[in-house]
N, C-alpha and C positions, 0 to 999 in steps of 0.2 A: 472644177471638173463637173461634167453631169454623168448623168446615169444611163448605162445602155450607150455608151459612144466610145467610139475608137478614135486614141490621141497617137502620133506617134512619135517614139524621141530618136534621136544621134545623140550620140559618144566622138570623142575625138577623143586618141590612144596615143600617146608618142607623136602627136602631131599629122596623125593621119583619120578620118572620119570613117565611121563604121558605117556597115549598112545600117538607116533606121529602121527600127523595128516597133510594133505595134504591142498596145497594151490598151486592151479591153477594160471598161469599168464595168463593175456589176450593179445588177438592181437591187436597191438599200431595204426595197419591200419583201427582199427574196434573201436570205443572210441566214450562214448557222457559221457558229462559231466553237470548234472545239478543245481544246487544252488539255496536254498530256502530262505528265511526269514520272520520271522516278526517283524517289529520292533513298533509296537503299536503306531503308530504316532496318540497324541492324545487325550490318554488312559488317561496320568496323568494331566488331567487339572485338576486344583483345588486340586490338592494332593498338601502337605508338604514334600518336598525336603529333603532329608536327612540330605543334609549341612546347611541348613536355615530356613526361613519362607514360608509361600503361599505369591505366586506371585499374 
């Protein structure tokens, strides 16, 4: 793939072709990257564990 160019793909569903549709590449000099989570640090006190007892 390059950079700044429009490929465009089909799908065939159950034996029938979809409309193709376009997918833009972006510029690798122009990129942010962000990463979310939650990890509920916390949340399960006093819950019963799946493998065991309350702690």
């Amino acid at each position: 793939m390059k950079a700044e160019k429009t490929y465009w793909y089909q799908v065939k569903v159950d034996g029938t072709w979809q409309a193709a549709q376009p997918v833009k590449t972006g510029n690798p000099d122009d990129f942010t990257f962000m990463y979310v989570g939650d990890p509920q640090v916390g949340v399960s006190t006093g819950q019963t564990p799946a493998e065991g007892s309350a702690k």
